[in-house]
C-alpha positions as CSV (number, residue, x, y, z in Angstrom):
1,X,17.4,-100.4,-4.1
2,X,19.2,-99.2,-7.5
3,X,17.5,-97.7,-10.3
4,X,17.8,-100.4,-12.8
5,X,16.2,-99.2,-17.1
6,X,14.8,-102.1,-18.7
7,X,15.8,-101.3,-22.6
8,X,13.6,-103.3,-25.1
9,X,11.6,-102.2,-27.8
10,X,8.9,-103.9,-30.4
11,X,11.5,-103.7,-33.4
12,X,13.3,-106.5,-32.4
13,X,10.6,-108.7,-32.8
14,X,10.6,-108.0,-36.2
15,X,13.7,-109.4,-37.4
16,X,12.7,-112.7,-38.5
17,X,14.9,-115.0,-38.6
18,X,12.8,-118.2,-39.9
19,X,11.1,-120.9,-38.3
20,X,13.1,-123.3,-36.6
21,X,16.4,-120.7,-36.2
22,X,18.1,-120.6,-32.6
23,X,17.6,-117.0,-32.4
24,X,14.3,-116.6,-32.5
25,X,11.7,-114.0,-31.8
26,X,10.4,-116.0,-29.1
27,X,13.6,-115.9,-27.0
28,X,12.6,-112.0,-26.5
29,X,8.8,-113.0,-26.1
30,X,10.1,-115.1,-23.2
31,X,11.9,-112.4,-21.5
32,X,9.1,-109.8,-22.0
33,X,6.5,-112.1,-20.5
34,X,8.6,-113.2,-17.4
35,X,9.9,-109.6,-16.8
36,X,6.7,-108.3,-16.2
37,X,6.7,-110.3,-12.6
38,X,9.5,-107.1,-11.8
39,X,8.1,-104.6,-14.1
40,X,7.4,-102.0,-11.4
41,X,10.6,-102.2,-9.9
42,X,12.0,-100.8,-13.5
43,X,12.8,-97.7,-15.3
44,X,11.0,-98.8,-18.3
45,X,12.8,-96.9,-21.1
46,X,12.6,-97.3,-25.3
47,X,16.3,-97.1,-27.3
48,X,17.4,-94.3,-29.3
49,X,17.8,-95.3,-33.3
50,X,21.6,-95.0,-33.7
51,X,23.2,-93.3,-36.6
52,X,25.2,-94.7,-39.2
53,X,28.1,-92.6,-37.8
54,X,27.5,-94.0,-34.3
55,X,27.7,-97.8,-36.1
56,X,30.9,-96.3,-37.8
57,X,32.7,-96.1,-34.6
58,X,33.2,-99.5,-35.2
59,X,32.0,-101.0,-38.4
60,X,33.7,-100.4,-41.5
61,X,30.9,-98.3,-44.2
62,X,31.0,-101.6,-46.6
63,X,29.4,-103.6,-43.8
64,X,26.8,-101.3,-42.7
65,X,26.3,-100.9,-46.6
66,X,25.5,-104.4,-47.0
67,X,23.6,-104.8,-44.3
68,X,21.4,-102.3,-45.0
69,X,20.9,-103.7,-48.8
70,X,20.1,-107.4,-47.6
71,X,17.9,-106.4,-45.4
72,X,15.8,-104.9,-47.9
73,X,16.1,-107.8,-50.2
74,X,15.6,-110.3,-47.5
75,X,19.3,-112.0,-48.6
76,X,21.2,-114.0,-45.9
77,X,24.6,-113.4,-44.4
78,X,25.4,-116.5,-44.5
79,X,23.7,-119.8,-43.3
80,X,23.3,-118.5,-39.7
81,X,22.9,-115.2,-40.0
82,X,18.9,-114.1,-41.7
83,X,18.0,-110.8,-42.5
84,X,14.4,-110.0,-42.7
85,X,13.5,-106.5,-44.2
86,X,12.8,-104.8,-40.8
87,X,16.7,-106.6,-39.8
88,X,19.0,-103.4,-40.7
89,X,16.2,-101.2,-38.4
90,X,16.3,-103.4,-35.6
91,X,20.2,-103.9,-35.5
92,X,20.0,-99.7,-35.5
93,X,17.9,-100.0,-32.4
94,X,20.0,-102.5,-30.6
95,X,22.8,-100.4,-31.1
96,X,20.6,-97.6,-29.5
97,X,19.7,-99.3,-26.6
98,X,23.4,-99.2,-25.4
99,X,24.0,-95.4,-26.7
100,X,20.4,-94.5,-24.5
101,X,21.8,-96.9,-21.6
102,X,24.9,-94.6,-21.4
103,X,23.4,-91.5,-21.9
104,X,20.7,-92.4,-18.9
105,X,23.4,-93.1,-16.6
106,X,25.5,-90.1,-17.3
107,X,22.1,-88.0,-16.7
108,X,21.7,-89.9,-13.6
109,X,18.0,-91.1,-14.6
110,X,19.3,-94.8,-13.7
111,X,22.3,-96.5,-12.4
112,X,22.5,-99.7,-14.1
113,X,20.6,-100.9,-17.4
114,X,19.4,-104.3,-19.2
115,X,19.3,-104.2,-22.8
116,X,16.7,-106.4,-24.2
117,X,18.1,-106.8,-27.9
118,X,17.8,-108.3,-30.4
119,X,20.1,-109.3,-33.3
120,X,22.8,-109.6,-31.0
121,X,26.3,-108.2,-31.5
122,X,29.7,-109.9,-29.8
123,X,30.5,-111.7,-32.9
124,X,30.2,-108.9,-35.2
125,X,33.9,-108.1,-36.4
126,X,34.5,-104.6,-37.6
127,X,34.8,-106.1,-41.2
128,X,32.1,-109.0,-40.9
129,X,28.4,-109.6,-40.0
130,X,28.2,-113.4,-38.8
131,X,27.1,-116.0,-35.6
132,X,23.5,-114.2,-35.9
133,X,25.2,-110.8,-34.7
134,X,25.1,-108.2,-37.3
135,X,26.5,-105.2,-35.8
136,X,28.1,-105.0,-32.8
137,X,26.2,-103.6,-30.2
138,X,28.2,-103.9,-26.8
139,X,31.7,-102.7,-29.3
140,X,29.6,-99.4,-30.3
141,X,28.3,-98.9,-26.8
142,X,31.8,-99.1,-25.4
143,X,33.1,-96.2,-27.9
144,X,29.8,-94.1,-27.3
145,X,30.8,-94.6,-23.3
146,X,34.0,-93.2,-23.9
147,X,33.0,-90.1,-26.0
148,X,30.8,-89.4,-23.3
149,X,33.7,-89.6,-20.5
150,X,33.9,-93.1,-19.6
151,X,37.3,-93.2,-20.4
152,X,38.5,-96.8,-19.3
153,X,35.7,-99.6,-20.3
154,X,35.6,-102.9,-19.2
155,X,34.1,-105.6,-21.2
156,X,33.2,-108.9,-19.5
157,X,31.4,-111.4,-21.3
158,X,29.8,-115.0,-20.0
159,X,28.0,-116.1,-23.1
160,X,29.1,-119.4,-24.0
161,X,30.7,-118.5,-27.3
162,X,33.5,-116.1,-27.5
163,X,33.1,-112.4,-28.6
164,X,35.8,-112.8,-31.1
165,X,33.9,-109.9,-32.6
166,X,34.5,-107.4,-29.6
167,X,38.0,-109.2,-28.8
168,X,38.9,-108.0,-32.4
169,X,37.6,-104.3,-32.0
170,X,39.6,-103.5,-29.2
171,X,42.6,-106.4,-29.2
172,X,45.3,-103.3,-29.9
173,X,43.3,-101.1,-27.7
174,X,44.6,-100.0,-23.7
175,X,41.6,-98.4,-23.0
176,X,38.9,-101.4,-23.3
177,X,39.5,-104.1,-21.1
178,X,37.9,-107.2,-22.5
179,X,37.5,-110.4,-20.2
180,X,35.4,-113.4,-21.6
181,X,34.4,-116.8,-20.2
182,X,33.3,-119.1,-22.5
183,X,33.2,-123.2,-23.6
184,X,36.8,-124.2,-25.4
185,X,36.2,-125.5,-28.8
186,X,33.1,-124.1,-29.6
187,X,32.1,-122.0,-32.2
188,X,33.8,-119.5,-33.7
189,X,36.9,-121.1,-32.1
190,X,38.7,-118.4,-31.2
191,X,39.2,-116.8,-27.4
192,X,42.5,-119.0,-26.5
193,X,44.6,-117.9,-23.2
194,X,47.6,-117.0,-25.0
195,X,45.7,-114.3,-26.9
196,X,46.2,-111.3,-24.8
197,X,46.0,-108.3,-27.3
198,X,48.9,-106.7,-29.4
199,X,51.0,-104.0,-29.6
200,X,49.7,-101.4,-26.8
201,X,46.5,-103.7,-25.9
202,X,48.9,-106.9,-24.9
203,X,47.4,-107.6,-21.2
204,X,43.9,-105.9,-21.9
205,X,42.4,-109.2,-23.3
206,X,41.5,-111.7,-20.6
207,X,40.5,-115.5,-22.3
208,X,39.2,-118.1,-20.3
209,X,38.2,-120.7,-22.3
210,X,36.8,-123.8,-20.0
211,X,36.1,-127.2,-21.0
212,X,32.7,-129.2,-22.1
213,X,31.0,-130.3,-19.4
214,X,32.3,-127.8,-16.9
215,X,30.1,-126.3,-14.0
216,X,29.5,-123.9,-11.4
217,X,32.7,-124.6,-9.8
218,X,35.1,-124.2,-12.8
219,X,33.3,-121.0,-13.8
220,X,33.1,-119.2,-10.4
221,X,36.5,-120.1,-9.6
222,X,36.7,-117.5,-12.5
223,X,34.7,-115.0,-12.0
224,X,35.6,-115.0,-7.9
225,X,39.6,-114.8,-8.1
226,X,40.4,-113.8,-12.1
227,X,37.8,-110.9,-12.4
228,X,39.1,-109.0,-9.3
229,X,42.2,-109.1,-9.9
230,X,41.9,-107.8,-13.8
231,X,39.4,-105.4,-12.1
232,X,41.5,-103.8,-10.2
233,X,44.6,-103.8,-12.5
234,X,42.6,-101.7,-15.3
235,X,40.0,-100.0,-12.5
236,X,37.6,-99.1,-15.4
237,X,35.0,-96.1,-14.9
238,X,32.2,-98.2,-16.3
239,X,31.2,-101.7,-17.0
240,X,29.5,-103.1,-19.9
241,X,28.5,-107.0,-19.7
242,X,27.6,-109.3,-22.6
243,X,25.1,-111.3,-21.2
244,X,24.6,-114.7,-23.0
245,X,22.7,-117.3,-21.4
246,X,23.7,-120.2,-23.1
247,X,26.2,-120.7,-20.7
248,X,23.1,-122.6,-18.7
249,X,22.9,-126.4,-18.2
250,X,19.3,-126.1,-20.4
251,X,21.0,-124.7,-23.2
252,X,20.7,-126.9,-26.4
253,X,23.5,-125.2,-28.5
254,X,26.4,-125.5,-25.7
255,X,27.6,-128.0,-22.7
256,X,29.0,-125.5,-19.6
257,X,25.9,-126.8,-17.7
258,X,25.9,-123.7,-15.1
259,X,23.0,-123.4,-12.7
260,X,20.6,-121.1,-12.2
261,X,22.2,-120.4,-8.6
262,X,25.4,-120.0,-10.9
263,X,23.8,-117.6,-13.2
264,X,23.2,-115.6,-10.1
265,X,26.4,-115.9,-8.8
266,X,28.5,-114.9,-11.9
267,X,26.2,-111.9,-12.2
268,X,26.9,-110.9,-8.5
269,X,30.4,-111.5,-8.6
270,X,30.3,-108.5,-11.7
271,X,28.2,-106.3,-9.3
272,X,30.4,-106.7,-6.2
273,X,33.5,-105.3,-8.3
274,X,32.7,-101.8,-7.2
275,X,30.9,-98.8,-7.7
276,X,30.6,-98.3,-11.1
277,X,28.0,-98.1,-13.7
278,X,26.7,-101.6,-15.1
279,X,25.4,-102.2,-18.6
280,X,24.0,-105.4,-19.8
281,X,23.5,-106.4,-22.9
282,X,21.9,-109.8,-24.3
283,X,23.6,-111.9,-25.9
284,X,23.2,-115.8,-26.6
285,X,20.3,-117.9,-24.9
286,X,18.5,-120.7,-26.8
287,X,16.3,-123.0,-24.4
288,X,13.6,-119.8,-24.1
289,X,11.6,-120.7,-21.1
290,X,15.1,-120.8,-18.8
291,X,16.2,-117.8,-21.1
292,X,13.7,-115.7,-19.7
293,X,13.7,-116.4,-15.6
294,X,17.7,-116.3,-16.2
295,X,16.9,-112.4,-17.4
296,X,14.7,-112.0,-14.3
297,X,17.1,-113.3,-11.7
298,X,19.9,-111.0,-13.5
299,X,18.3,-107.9,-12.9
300,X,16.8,-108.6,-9.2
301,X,20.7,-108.8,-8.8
302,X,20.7,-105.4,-10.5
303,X,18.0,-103.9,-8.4
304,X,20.1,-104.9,-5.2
């Protein structure tokens, strides 16, 4: 069995986004009361807060300046994305749970980690808080990996909506791999096949955009011939996942309808790559009851 953390902690409850918002506080309430039918399986750990020069690895200081100053006015992003006044700490501790994930790992506590997070991050530009993620944490966690050693990062991401967030942080970049599955046409509405990266990152941004309605076939056909083979052009020394679970056929804000046995088998498909460390990070999610027993049947995946 493989030492698998569990990375969560009680901020992220208190960013409030409102009744009636998508992403809620009770899409983490689901995943805490569901994990527990695991828990002793699990390294239970608590994040690190990160720094302001840990969030500048990839934010611009404007950004992490106005986040911090809406937060403690309660003012809006924009329609989607709500600050509440604890906001700016909990977004500090999201980004910790991937810095704490990497620094377990490269102290050989654990193997592989699940970040339990909220706001979440993969839409986050450098320059822009928006799509409820205001900073991103998977983009930070990447940069922390490689100060740390982890020279050549791959990025995979199966939420629904594209990370054009992380696709922009590292879209010149040869050293971050960034591969992304997601529903063509759907919000933000970037993440087309002919964007590949620029300059020295051209061939180290993987888009596979699929069509509404799509399944477990299309998606696996993906993630079973595509993945390998970009896996073992870039042979990356650790890999970080952006797990969004709107991808499932519950989910009311998307239409990829993928299974639960597809969940499973997307997330196995990452874990058969090779012997590498494996970071998960939440993402998306929004019907909360499937949310949460899609979290549990990820990391029994994990534990294997």
């Amino acid at each position: 069995m493989k030492k698998v953390a569990w990375i969560t902690d009680e901020i992220y409850l208190a960013h409030d986004t409102g009744v009636g918002h998508p992403e809620s506080i009770e899409r983490l309430r689901s995943i805490n009361l569901k994990i527990k039918t695991i828990w002793e399986s699990l390294i239970i750990t608590t994040p690190k807060v990160a720094t302001v020069e840990q969030v500048e690895m990839i934010h611009s200081p404007d950004l992490i300046k106005k986040i911090a100053q809406h937060s403690a006015i309660q003012h809006p992003i924009d329609l989607d994305t709500i600050l509440s006044k604890d906001s700016y700490q909990a977004a500090l501790s999201a980004v910790g749970a991937g810095l704490s994930a990497i620094d377990g790992i490269r102290a050989g506590v654990f193997e592989r980690a699940f970040c339990a997070v909220r706001p979440p991050g993969h839409h986050a530009t450098p320059t822009q808080s928006m799509g409820f993620c205001l900073f991103n944490n998977i983009a930070i966690t990447a940069r922390y990996a490689q100060q740390q050693g982890y020279k050549r990062v791959m990025i995979i991401d199966f939420d629904v909506h594209h990370g054009n967030g992380t696709q922009d942080a590292f879209y010149a970049d040869d050293t971050v791999f960034y591969f992304s599955t997601h529903q063509a046409f759907a919000y933000p509405g970037t993440g087309e096949e002919q964007q590949r990266g620029r300059d020295r990152g051209v061939g180290f941004t993987a888009n596979h955009p699929l069509m509404p309605d799509s399944g477990d076939d299309e998606i696996l056909e993906v993630y079973q011939e595509d993945l390998p083979r970009d896996y073992a052009f870039f042979d990356p020394d650790i890999i970080l996942v952006s797990a969004g679970y709107d991808l499932h056929q519950s989910d009311p804000l998307a239409q990829l309808n993928v299974s639960d046995s597809g969940v499973v088998k997307i997330v196995r498909s990452i874990l058969d790559l090779g012997e590498r460390p494996v970071v998960f990070m939440l993402e998306g999610g929004y019907s909360v009851t499937d949310l949460g027993w899609n979290v549990v049947r990820t990391v029994k995946e994990m534990l294997q």
